[in-house]
N, C-alpha and C positions, 0 to 999 in steps of 0.2 A: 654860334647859332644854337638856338634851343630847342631840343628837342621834345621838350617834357609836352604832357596833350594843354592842349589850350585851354588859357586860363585858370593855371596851376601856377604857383611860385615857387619859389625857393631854392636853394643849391643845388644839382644833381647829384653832389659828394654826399650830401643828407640823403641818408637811407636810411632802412626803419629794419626793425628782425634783428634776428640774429646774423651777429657778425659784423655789426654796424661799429662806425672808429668813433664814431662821438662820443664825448667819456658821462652826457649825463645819459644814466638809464633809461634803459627804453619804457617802460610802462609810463615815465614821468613826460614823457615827449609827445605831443599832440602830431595828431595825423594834419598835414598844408587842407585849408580847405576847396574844395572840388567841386565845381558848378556843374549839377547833371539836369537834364532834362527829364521830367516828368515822365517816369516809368509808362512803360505802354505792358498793355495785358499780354501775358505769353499764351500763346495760342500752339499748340502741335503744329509740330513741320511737316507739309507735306509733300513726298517726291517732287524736285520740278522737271520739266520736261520741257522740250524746247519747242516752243511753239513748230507748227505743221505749216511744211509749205504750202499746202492749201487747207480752205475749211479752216483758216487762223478767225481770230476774232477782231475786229473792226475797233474792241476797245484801244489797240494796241497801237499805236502809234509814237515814232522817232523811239522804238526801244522802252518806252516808256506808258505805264499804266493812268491816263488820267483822271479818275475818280479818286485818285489822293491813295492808290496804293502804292504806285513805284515813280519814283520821282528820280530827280537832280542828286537828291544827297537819301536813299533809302536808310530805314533804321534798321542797325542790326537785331534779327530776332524779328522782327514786324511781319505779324501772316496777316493780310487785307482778308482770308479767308475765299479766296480766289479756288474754285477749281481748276489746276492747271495742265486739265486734261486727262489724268488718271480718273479710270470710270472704276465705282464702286458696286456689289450686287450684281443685278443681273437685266439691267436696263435692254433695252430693244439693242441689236447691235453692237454692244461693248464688247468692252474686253474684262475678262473674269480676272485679271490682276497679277493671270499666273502664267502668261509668256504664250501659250495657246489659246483655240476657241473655247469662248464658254457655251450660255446656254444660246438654243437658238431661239428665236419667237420672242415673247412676252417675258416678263421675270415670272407668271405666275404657271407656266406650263414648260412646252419643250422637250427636247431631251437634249444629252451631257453626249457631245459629241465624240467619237473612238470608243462609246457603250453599245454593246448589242442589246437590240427591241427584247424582255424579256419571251421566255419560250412558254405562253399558255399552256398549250396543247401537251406537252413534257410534263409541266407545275400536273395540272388536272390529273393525268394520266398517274404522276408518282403519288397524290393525294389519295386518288383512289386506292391503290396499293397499298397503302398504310392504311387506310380503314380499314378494307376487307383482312389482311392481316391480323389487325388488332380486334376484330369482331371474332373472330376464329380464334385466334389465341384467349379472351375469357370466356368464346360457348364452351370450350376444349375444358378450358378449367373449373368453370361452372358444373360440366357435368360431371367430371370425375369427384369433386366435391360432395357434388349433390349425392352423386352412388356411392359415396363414401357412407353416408348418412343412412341410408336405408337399415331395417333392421330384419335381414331374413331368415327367420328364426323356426317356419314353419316350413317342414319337409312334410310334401305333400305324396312321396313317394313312399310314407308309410300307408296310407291310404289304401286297401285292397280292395279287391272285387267292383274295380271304378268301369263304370257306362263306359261305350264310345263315345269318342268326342263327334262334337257334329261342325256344321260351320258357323263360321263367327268363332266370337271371344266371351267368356263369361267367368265373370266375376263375382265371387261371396264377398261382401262388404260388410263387416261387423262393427258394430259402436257397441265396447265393453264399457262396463262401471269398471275400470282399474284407476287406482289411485297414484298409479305408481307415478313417482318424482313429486308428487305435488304437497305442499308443506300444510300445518294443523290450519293456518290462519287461510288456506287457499279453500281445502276443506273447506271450513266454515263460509265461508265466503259465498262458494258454488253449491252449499247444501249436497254434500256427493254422499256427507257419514264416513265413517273412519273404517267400513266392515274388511276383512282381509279376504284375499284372494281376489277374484274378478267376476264377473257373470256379464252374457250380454244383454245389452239391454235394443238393442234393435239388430236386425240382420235383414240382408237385400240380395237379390241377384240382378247382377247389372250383366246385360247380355248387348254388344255390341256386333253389329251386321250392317248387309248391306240396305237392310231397310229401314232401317234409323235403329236408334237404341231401346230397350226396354228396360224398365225398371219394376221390381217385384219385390213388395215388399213379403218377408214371411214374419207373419205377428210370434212372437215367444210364446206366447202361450197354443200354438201349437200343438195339436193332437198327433205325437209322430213314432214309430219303433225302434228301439234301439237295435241294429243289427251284429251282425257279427263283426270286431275288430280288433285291431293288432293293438297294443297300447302303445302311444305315443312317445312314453319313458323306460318301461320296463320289456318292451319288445313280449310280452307274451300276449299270445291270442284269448280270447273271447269271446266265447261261444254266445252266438244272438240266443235269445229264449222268448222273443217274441213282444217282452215287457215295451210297456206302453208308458210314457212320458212326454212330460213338455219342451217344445224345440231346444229351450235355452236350457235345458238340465244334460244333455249331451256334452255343451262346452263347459258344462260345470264340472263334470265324470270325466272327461280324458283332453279338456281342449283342444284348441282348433283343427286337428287330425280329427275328431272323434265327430264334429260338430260339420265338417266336408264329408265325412263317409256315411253319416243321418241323411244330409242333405239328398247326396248324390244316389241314396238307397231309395231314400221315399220321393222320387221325383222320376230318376231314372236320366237329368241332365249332368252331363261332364261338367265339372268346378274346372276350370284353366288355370286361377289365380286365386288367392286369398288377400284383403287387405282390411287390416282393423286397427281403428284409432279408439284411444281413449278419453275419460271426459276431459286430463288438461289439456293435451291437444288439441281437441277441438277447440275451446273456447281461448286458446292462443290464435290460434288461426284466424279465429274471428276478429280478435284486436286487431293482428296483422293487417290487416284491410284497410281495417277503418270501420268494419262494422257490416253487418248485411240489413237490405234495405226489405220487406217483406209488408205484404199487404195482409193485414189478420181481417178476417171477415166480419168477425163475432168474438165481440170480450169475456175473458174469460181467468179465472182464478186458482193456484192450485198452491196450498200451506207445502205441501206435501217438497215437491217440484222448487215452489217460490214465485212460479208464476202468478202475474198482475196485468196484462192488458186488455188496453182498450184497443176500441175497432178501427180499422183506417191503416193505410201505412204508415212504417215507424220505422228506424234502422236500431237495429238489436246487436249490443255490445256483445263480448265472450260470454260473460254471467245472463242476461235476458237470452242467448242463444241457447244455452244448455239447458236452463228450465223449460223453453218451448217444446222443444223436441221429447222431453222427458214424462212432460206431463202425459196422463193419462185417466186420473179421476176425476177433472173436471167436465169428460165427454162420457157423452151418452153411449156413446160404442166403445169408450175404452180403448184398447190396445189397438182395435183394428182404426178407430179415428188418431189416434198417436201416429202410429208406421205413415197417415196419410199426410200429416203435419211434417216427420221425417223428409220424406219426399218432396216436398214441397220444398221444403229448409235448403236440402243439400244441393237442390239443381238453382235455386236463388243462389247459393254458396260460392258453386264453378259457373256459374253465368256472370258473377257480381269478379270475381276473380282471375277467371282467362280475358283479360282486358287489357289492350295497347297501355294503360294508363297505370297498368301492375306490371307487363312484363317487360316494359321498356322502362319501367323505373326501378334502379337499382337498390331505390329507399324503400321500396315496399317489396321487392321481388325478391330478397336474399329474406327478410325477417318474414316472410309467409312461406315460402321453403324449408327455412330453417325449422319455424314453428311444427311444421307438416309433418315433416322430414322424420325429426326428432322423435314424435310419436309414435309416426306408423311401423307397424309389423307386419311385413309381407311375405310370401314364400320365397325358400330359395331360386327360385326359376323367375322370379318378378326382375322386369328391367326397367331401366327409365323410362325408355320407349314405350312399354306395355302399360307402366302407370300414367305415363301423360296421357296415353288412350283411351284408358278410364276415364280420366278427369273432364276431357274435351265429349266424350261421349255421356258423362254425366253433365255438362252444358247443354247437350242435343235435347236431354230428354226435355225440354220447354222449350225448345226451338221448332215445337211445329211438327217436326217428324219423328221426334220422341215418343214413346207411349210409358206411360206410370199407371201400377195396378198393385192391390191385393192379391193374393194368391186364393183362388176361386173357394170359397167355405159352402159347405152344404150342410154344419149344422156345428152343435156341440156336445160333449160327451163329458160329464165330470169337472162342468167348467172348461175343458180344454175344448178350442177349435177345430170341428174337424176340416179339413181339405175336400173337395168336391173333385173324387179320383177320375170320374169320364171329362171333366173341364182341363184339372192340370195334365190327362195324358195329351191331352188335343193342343195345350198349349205349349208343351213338351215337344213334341210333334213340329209343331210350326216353329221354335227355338231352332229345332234342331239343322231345319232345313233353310235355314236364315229366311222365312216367309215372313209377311205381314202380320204382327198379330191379332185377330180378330176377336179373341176371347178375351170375356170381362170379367173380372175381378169384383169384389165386392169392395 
């Protein structure tokens, strides 16, 4: 009997390979020829499964598939591409392939059965925790940064012979010409001049109460006396003699000790604070922003300054900012129409500034800090707290219940302005007692 596959010939002693007894070589020896049937495409084998006693498929009859998948004599390897009950996905129903339930519902929903329903009300509650957290950990660091930065350099407890305080907070606010940090080509730029030392060039008392803030300008050129004072470097006294000078020649003779105990002599109101920026801080500040946005009434021109505009609102870079407030010869009133431009400037400044859209953005809120920051010289006794007071109440003062003024003049002497003494004690007076101010200014 023969065992070889049908329709093959030849000897079963004839072998091929190695080890074979035939003595002609094998490479010279031809393979018997093989009648095969016409390859069928190989297709992936998939698990088969024994059809289900019920729920079978009606294809299925005597054992066999009759659409020409499983027959009489099946080829080996031949997949008809039959599902043979293995479910794939996540079909209605199925089985997920992995011996347990899968999803339940739809393949496009559901949930993954032996999972707990997430816990919202947990999620929400630890979210919150971590913000509030994380909010508190950079105001924390914020502010210690920020009071890093201040520069309190004026001790105001050389200061003698100082008023009672009244109620409220009040504040000397100075804008010096100091040049200091700022480079030749910045100079030039901002027309500031190269002169040494400082002088101011505007000065304000900002009095914050409980009936809105006020803001008073005192013009420099000021009819004022120098009183008796301690010197601010050398600690020796000096005796008042009565001499008579311009407000801003006090912080030019003993700085800003000299220029709070002027104040505080010819007025007869407690200074609380001191704070004074100089020209490049300011006009950093102003980049910072983006710019202030200001309505000029009347155009107007100053070589002097640099100032060039026209009428109408405009928004004023660092450089258009500092020749505005500067100017002074192109007004008819001079120094007293300058202080009123000032005022104007600075409460546009913290109104354009304390804004959701600055202090919730981190891109604008550290580099108008820093600019600020960097600047300002405040007394030792100044806090954060006390200067964001400031800032928020120089916003008041054009919110309505603000009031902005001159310091009342009743004439001039020598050029220098005098003070109208029965106006400033009356508005002295009502400062004191945090009332209404009812006195005008020129």
């Amino acid at each position: 009997m023969n065992d070889w596959p049908d329709r093959r010939t030849g000897d079963r002693s004839e072998r091929y390979g190695r080890g074979s007894a035939s003595p002609q070589p094998e490479g010279a020896r031809s393979m018997p020829h093989i009648q095969r049937r016409p390859a069928q495409p190989r297709t992936p084998q998939r698990p088969q499964v024994p059809p289900q006693s019920q729920g079978y498929d009606d294809r299925y009859q005597d054992g066999g598939y009759q659409d020409g998948g499983y027959g009489n004599s099946p080829e080996p390897g031949y997949d008809s591409g039959y599902n043979t009950g293995q479910v794939y996905g996540s079909g209605s129903g199925g089985s997920d392939g992995r011996g347990g339930g899968g999803r339940r519902g739809g393949g496009d929903g559901g949930y993954v059965q032996g999972r707990p329903a997430p816990d919202w009300r947990r999620r929400i509650k630890l979210g919150a925790l971590i913000l509030v957290v994380t909010v508190l950990a950079v105001s924390i660091s914020t502010y210690f940064w920020a009071d890093s930065k201040l520069k309190r350099e004026v001790d105001l407890s050389k200061v003698i012979e100082r008023p009672e305080s009244g109620d409220g907070t009040n504040y000397l606010i100075v804008g010096s010409d100091s040049r200091e940090g700022m480079s030749a080509e910045e100079k030039k730029r901002l027309r500031t001049g190269s002169a040494e030392g400082k002088r101011t060039d505007s000065m304000m008392i900002l009095h914050d109460g409980s009936n809105g803030p006020t803001l008073i300008s005192l013009p420099r050129d000021s009819n004022v006396e120098i009183p008796t004072f301690v010197g601010s470097e050398s600690g020796k006294k000096f005796q008042g003699t009565g001499r008579q000078v311009k407000l801003n020649a006090a912080y030019a003779e003993d700085g800003p000790e000299l220029l709070v105990r002027t104040v505080e002599f010819n007025t007869g109101l407690h200074i609380d604070h001191y704070v004074e920026i100089g020209f490049g801080g300011f006009a950093k500040i102003v980049d910072a922003i983006g710019g202030v946005e200001l309505d000029i009434p009347k155009a107007f021109k100053d070589k002097k300054s640099g100032a060039d505009f026209q009428a109408g609102k405009q928004t004023l870079n660092g450089e258009q900012s500092l020749a505005f407030v500067r100017t002074r010869y192109a007004f008819a009133g001079s120094d007293l129409d300058r202080t009123k431009n000032q005022q104007k400037f600075l409460a546009a400044l913290a109104s354009q500034t304390a804004t959701p859209s600055t202090i919730i953005n981190p891109f604008k809120l550290y580099p108008t800090m820093g600019a600020g920051l960097d600047t300002l010289i405040v007394d030792k006794d100044m806090s954060l707290w006390a200067l964001g007071n400031m800032f928020f109440a120089m916003k008041g003062v054009t919110g309505g219940e603000g009031t902005s003024m001159n310091m009342p003049i009743s004439g001039s002497i020598g050029g220098n302005l005098v003070w109208d003494k029965a106006k400033v004690k009356q508005l002295v007076q009502q400062l004191n007692n945090d009332e209404k101010v009812t006195v005008k200014g020129n």
